[in-house]
BAMI-15142 format. One record per residue (C-alpha): residue number from 1; x, y, z. Coordinates in steps of 0.05 Angstrom, whole numbers, plus 5000, padded with zeros to 4 digits. Layout:
REM residues N
NUM,X,Y,Z
...
END
This chain:
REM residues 148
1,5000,5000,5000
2,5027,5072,4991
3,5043,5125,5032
4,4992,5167,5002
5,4930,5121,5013
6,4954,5090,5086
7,4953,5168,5108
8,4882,5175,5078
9,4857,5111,5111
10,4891,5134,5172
11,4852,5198,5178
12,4785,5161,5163
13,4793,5114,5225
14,4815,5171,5265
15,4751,5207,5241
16,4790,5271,5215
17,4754,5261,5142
18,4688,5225,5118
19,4679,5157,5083
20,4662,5199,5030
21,4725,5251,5023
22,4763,5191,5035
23,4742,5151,4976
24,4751,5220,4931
25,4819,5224,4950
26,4840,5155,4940
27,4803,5160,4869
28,4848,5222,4858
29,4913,5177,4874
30,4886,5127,4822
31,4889,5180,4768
32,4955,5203,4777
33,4992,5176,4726
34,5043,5124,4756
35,5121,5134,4729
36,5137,5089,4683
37,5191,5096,4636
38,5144,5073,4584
39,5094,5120,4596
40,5140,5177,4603
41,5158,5148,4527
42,5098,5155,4507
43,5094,5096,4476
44,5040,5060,4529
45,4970,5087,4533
46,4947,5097,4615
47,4920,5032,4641
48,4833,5030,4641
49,4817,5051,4711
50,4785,4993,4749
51,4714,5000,4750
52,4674,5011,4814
53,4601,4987,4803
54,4558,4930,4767
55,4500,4971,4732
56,4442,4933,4707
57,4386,4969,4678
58,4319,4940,4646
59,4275,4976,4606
60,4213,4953,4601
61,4172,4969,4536
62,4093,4965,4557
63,4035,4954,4503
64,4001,5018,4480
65,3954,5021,4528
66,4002,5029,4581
67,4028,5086,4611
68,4099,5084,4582
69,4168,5047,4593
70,4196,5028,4673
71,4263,5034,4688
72,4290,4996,4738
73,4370,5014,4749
74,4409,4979,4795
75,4478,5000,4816
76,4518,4955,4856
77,4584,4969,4876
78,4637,4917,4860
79,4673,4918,4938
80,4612,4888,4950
81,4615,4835,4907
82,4685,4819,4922
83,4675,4817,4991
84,4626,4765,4982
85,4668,4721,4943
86,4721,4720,4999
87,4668,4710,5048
88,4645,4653,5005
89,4712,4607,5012
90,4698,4613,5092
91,4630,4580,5092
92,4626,4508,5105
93,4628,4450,5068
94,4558,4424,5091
95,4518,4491,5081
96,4566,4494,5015
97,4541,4436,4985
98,4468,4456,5001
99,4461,4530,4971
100,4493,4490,4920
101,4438,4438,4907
102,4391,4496,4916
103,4422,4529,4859
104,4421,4476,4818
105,4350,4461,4831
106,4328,4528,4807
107,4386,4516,4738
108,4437,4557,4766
109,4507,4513,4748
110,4555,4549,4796
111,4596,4512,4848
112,4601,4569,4901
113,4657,4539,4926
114,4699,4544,4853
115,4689,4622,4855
116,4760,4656,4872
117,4773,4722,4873
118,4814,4728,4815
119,4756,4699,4776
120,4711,4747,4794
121,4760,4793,4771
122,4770,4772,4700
123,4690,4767,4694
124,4691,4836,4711
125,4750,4859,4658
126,4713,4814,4609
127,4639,4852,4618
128,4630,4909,4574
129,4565,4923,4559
130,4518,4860,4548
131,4449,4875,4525
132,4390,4816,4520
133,4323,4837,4486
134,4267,4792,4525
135,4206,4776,4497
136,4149,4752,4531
137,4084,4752,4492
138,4065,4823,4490
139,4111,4853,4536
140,4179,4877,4510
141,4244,4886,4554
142,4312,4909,4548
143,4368,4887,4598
144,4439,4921,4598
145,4492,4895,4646
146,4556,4940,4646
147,4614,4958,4694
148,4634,5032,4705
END
């Protein structure tokens, strides 16, 4: 950890600055610019900050005699999800194997005991910005799934 972001957490537990002005200044360290001798070249374009939240948004397009589209936007942020994957290798084998046979009744494949934390990770690097159209008879639907 650097200097720079153990002071910052250091004045948070102390109580000198908010949760808040706390996470603005570490997002501040993030984009400075590290020195690297490639990137003082030039030659390297800055790294893609890491992204903070899951977004997923549906849109829901009604029949005419509606009263228009819902939105339902939910942001989620990512700490979140990591900390439940950590907390996830810590639960035990018995309760384990049954969330996973509950999963798998409802046709969710996932062993929750296979998900690491680097996986999660490259899920996340790999998730642009996934859209599915759903149909269901009349009603219309649009779900987005992005990272920002």
């Amino acid at each position: 950890m650097n200097e720079n972001r153990r002071r910052i957490l250091e004045m948070l537990a102390k109580g000198q600055i908010s949760a808040d002005e706390a996470e603005r200044l570490i997002a501040a360290l993030e984009k400075e610019p590290a020195p690297t001798t490639a990137a003082a070249s030039g030659s390297e374009t800055p790294p893609k900050p890491k992204p903070k939240y899951l977004r997923v948004q549906v849109e829901e397009q009604k029949t005419a005699s509606a009263h228009g589209p819902s939105v339902v936007n939910v942001r989620v942020p990512l700490q979140l999800l990591r900390a439940g994957v950590k907390l996830a290798s810590i639960i035990p084998e018995q309760a384990r194997d049954h969330v996973n046979g509950a999963l798998h009744d409802r046709g969710v494949g996932i062993d929750i005991g296979q998900i690491r934390p680097e996986n999660l990770e490259e899920i996340i690097d790999q998730l642009d910005d996934i859209v599915i159209d759903v149909d269901k008879k009349s009603e219309k639907a649009k779900v987005r799934i992005f990272c920002e």
